[in-house]
C-alpha positions in Angstrom: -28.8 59.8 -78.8 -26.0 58.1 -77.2 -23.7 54.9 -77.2 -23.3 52.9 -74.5 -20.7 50.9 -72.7 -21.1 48.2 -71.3 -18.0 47.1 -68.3 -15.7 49.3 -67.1 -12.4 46.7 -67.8 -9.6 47.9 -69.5 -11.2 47.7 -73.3 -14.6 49.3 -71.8 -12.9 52.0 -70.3 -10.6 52.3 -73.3 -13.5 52.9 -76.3 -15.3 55.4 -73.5 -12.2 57.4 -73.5 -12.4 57.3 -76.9 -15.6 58.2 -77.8 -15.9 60.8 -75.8 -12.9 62.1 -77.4 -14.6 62.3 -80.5 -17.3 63.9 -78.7 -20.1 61.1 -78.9 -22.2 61.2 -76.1 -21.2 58.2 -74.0 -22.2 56.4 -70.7 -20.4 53.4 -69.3 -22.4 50.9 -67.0 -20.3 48.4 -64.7 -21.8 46.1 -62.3 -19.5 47.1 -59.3 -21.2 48.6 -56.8 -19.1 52.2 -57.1 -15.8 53.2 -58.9 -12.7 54.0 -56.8 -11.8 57.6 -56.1 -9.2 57.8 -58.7 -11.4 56.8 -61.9 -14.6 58.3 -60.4 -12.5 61.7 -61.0 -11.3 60.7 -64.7 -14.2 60.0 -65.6 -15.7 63.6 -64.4 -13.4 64.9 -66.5 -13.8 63.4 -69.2 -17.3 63.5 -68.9 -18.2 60.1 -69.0 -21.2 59.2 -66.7 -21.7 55.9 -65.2 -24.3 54.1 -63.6 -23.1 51.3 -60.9 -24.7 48.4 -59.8 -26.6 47.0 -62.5 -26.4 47.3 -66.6 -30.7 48.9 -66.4 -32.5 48.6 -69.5 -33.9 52.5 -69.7 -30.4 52.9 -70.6 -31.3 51.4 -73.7 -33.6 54.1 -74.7 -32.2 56.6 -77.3 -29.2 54.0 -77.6 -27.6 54.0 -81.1 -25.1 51.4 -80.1 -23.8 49.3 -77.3 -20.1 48.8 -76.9 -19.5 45.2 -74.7 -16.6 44.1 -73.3 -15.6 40.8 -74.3 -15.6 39.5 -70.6 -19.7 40.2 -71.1 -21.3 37.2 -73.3 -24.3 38.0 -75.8 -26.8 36.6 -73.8 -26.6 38.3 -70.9 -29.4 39.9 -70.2 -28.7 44.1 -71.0 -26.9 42.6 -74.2 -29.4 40.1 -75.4 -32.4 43.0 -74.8 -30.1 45.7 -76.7 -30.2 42.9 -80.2 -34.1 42.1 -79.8 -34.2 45.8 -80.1 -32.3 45.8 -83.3 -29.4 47.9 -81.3 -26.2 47.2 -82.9 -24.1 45.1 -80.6 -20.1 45.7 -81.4 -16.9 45.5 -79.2 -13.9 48.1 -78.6 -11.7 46.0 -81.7 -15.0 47.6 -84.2 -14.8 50.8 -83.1 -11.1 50.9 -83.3 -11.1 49.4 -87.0 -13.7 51.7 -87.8 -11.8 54.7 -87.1 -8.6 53.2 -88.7 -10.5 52.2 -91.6 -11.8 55.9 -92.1 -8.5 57.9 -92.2 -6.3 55.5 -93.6 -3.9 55.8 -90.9 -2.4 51.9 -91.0 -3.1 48.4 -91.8 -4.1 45.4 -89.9 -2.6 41.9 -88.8 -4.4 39.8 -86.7 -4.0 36.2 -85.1 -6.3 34.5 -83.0 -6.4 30.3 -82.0 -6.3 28.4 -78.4 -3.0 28.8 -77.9 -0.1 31.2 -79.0 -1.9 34.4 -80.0 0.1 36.4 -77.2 3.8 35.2 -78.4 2.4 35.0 -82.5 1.2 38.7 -82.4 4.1 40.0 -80.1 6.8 38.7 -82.3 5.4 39.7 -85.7 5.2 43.2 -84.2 9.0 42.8 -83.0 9.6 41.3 -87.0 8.2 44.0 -88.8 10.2 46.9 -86.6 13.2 44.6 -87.4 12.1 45.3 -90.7 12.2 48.5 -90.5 8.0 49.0 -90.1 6.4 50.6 -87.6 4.5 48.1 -85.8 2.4 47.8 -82.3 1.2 44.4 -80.7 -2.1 45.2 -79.4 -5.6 43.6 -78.5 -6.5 40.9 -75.8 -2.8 40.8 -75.0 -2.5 43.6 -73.2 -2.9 47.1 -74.8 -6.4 47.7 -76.3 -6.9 48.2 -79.8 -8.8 51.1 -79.8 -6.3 53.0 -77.8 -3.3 51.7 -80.4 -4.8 53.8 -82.9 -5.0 56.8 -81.2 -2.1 58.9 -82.2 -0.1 56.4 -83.9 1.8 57.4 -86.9 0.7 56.8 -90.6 1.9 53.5 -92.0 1.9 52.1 -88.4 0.9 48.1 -88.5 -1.8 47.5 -86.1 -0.7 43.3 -85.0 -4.3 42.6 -83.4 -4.9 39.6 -81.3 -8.2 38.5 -80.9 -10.0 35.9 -78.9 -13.1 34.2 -79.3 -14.9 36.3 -77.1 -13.7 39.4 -78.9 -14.7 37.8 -82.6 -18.2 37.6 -81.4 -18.6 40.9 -81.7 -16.8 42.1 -85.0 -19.3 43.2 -88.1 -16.9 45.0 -90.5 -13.6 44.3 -89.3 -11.2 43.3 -91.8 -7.6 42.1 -91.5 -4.9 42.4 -94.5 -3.6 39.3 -93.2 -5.1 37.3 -90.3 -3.9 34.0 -89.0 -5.7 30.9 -87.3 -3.2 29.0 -85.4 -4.7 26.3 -83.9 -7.7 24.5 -82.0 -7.8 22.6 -79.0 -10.8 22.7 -76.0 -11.2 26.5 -74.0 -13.8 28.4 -73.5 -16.6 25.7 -73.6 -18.5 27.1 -70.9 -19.0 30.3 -72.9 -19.3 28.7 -76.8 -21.1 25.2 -75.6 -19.9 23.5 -78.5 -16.2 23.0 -80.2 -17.7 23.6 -83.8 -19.1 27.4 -82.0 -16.0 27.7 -81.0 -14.3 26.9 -84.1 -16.9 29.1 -86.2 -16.2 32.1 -84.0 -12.6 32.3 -84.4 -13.2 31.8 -88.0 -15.2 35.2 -87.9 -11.2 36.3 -88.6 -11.2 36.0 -92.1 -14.9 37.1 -92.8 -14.7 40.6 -94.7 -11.0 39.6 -96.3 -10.8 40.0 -99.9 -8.6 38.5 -102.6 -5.6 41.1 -101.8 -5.3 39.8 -98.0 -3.7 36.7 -97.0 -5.6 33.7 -94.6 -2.2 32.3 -92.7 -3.6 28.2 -91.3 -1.8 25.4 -89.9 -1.3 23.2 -92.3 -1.8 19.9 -91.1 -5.5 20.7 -90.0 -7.4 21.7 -92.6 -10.4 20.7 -91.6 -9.9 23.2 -88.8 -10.5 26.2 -91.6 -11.4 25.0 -95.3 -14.6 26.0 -94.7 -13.5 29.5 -93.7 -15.7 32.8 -95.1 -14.1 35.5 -96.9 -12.3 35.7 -100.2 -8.6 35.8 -99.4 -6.1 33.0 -100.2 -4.7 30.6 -97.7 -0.8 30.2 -96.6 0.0 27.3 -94.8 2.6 27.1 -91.9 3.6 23.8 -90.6 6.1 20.5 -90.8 5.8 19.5 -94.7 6.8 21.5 -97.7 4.2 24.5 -97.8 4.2 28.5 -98.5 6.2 28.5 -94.7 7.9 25.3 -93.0 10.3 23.4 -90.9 12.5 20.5 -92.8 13.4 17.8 -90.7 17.2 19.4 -90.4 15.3 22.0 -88.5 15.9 24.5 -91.2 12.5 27.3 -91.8 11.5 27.7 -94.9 9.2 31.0 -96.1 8.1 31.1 -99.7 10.9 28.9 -101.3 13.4 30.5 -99.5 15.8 29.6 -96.3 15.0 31.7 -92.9 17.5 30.3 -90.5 17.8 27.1 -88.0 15.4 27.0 -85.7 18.2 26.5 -83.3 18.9 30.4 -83.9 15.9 31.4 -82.0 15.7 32.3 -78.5 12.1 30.7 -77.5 12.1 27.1 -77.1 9.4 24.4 -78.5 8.2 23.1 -81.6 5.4 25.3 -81.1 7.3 28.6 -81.0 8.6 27.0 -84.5 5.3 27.2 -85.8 4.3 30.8 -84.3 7.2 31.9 -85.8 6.0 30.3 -89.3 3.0 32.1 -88.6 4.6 35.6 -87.6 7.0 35.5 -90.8 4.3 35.0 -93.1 2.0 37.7 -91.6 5.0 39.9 -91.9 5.9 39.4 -95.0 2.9 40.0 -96.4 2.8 43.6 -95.3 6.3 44.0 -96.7 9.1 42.8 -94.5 12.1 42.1 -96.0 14.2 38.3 -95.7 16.6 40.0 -93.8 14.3 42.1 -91.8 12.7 38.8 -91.2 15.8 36.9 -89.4 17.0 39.6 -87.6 13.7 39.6 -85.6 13.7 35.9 -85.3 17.1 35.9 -83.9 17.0 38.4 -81.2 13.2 37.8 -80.3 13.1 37.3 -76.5 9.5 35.9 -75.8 6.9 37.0 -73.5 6.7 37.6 -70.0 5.0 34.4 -68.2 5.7 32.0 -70.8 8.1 29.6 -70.4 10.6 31.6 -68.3 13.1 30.4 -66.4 12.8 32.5 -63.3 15.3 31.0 -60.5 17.8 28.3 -60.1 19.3 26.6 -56.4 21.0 23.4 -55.9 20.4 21.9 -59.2 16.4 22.7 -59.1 14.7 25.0 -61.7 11.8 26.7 -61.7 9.7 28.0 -64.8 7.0 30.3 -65.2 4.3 29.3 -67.4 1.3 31.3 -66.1 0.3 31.6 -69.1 -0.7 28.1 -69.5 -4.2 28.8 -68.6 -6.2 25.7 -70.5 -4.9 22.3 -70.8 -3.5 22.1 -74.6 -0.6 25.1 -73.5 0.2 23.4 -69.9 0.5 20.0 -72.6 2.9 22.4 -74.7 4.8 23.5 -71.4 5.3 19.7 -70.5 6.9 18.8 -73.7 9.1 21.6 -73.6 10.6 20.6 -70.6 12.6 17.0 -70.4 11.7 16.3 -66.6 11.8 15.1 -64.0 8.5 17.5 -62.8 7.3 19.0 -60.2 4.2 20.6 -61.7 1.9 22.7 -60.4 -2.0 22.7 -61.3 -5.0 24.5 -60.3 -6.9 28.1 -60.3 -10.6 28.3 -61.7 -11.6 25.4 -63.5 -12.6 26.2 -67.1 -14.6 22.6 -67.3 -12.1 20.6 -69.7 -11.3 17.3 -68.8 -6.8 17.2 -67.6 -6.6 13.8 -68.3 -4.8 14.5 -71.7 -1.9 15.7 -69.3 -1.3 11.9 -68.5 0.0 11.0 -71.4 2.3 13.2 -71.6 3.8 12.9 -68.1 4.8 9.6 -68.2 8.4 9.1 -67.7 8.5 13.0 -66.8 6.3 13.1 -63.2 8.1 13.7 -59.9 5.1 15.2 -58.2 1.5 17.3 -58.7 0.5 19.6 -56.8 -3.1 20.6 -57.0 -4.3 23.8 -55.9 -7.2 26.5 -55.8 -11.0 25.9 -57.0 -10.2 23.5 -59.6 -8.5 20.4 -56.9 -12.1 18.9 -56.9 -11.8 18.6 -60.6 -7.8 17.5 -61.0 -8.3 14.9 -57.9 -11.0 13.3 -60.1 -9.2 13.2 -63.6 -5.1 13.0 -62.5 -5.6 11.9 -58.5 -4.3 8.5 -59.1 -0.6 10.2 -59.9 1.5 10.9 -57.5 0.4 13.9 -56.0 -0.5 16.3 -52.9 -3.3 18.9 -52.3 -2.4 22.3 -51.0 -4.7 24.9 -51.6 -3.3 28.5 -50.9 -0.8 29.6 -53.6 1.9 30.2 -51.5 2.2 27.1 -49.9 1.6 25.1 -53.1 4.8 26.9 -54.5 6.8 25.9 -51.4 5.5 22.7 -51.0 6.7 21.5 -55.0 10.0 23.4 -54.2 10.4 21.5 -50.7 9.3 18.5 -52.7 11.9 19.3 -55.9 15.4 16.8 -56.2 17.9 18.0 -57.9 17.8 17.7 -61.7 13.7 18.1 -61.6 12.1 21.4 -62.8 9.3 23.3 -60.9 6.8 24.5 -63.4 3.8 26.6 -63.1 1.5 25.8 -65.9 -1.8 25.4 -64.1 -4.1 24.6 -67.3 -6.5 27.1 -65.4 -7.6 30.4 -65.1 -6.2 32.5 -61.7 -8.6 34.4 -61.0 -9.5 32.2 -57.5 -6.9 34.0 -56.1 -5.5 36.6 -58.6 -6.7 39.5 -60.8 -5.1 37.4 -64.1 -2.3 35.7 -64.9 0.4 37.8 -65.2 -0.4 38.9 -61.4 -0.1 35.5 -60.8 3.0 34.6 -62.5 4.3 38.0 -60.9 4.0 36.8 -57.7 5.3 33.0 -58.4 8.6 35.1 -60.1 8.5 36.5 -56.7 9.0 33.3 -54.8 10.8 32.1 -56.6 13.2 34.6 -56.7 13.2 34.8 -52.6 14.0 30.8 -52.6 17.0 31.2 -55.4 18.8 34.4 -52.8 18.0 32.3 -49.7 
């Protein structure tokens, strides 16, 4: 009998490692056509077979369990075969919990929603080490779950972000607090419907009891009211609530002051409310008040959110690779008083950018469409001033030659990147890295 894997991406990879480890016969099946020399060899070692080329069905036989990376949707065709088979279908974040669960080694957070997950479970990790707490960040951000726990220390908090794709696939997961932070379009392509895609980030608080804690935005209740599981609900938001910003731009968390909001060091009335979020997932799991403002003062922020990467002759430029849908490239514009030079474009992800009109108005120097997507901005934003470059490169130079001083270059291409990049953070990389040429030159 064996498990097996299915996609050799970072989480794939990750729960073979793991298994194997705990000496359960494993095999991992990728659809590239061959491994390169240097995992070919780990995986010798660790004695991990793989079979190239195709996800085949015999592999199925004497299967106890398929692991899928989230990348892999239900219904493709290995997966869909494994469940009419009664095969249990589960990602890396189960196996992980399950092996946390049985020795008692830590607790769970967890935070999924459209937007803000990265920053939201980065900085309640940064809180509760302020704190005093062992903490990691780890999930669809970057570091896989299932390789967090290995190792860790006891009384280690496991901060868990977890997208849609990856709640799919959870049976008995179970956070001691787990936050929703919000819903806008993503992923439609993938979840066909908004109320799919609302239900399956829901999946978050399903096996919670009454001793967790359901953390929701509240000014959308319909969002989550109708929420499974059994734990209470603690609102974050802009009216009086368990966590909340006055209108003096004082936080607020459980009666009690936090600090201005002009004491943080990320910008926007949304890193307000991830930081809402982050103080009541914190606090649940024991940080202290004071704990709780020390992390909130010196949190930096993430990598490719928001950063100001370069300055010359009065021009700015920002990286907001990040801003991969069209609800964080609307946060990025508000953030930023204009005048814009803004650049938009990667692989289309089928929403409609004509909310980003709106919000331009009084703000737009110049668009610059780019990559796979231009058929799709030309049609919904190609009455604004704009200009149509393809290549990366010369998009970035183009809104720079095109930039006045005063006006900010921002990268926040309300698409994915993988036209012409691995992910985003290669991408925003690489923009730092012109960026940084243009501001010595």
């Amino acid at each position: 009998m064996r498990t097996v894997v299915v996609g050799a991406g970072r989480s794939g990879l990750a729960a073979a490692r793991f298994l194997a480890a705990q000496g359960t016969p494993v095999v991992l099946t990728d659809l590239r056509p061959s491994p390169d020399a240097e995992l070919e060899l780990e995986l010798a070692r660790a004695g991990i077979p793989g079979v190239w080329g195709d996800h085949p069905l015999v592999l199925l036989e004497e299967c106890t369990e398929v692991i899928a990376s989230p990348g892999i949707p239900r219904t493709a065709r290995f997966l869909a075969e494994a469940l009419r088979r009664g095969i249990p279908v589960v990602g890396e974040v189960e196996v992980a919990h399950r092996h946390l669960r049985s020795t008692g080694a830590g607790r769970v957070l967890a935070v999924t929603g459209t937007n803000g997950k990265s920053t939201t479970t980065d900085l309640t990790a940064h809180l509760l080490r302020a704190a005093g707490i062992p903490a990691v960040a780890c999930g669809n951000l970057g570091l896989p779950f299932v390789e967090a726990v290995q190792g860790a220390a006891p009384g280690t908090v496991f901060v868990v972000e977890l997208s849609s794709y990856q709640l799919e696939s959870v049976q008995a997961f179970q956070a001691d607090a787990a936050a929703f932070l919000n819903l806008t379009e993503d992923h439609l392509a993938r979840h066909g419907t908004m109320d799919t895609y609302r239900r399956t980030k829901l999946r978050i608080f399903e096996r919670q009891g009454a001793s967790d804690l359901r953390v929701v935005p509240a000014a959308h209740p319909e969002w989550w009211q109708d929420a499974p599981g059994a734990a209470p609900s603690a609102r974050f938001g802009w009216s009086p609530c368990e966590a909340w910003c006055d209108g003096d731009g004082l936080l607020h968390l459980a009666g009690e002051v936090l600090l201005p909001r002009t004491d943080l060091r990320i910008p926007g009335d949304h890193n307000v409310e991830n930081a809402l979020a982050a103080a009541l997932l914190a606090r649940h799991v024991g940080a202290s008040m004071d704990g709780l403002r020390t992390g909130l003062r010196t949190y930096p922020g993430l990598a490719h959110r928001m950063v100001l990467c370069g300055e010359r002759g009065g021009v700015r430029a920002y990286n907001d690779s990040k801003g991969t849908n069209v609800d964080a490239t609307l946060t990025a514009i508000h953030a930023l008083p204009g005048p814009l030079v803004l650049l938009l474009g990667g692989t289309d992800k089928g929403a409609s950018y004509a909310p980003l009109r709106e919000a331009l108005v009084g703000k737009l120097r110049r668009l610059i469409f780019l990559g796979e997507a231009i058929p799709q901005l030309v049609r919904d934003l190609g009455d604004l001033p704009h200009t149509v470059v393809p290549g990366f490169d010369a998009a970035v130079q183009t809104a720079l030659d095109l930039a006045e001083p005063g006006d900010q270059v921002l990268l926040s291409p309300a698409c994915a990147s993988f036209d012409q990049f691995a992910n985003f953070e290669q991408r925003g990389d690489h923009f730092e890295s012109l960026i940084q040429a243009w501001s010595a030159s």
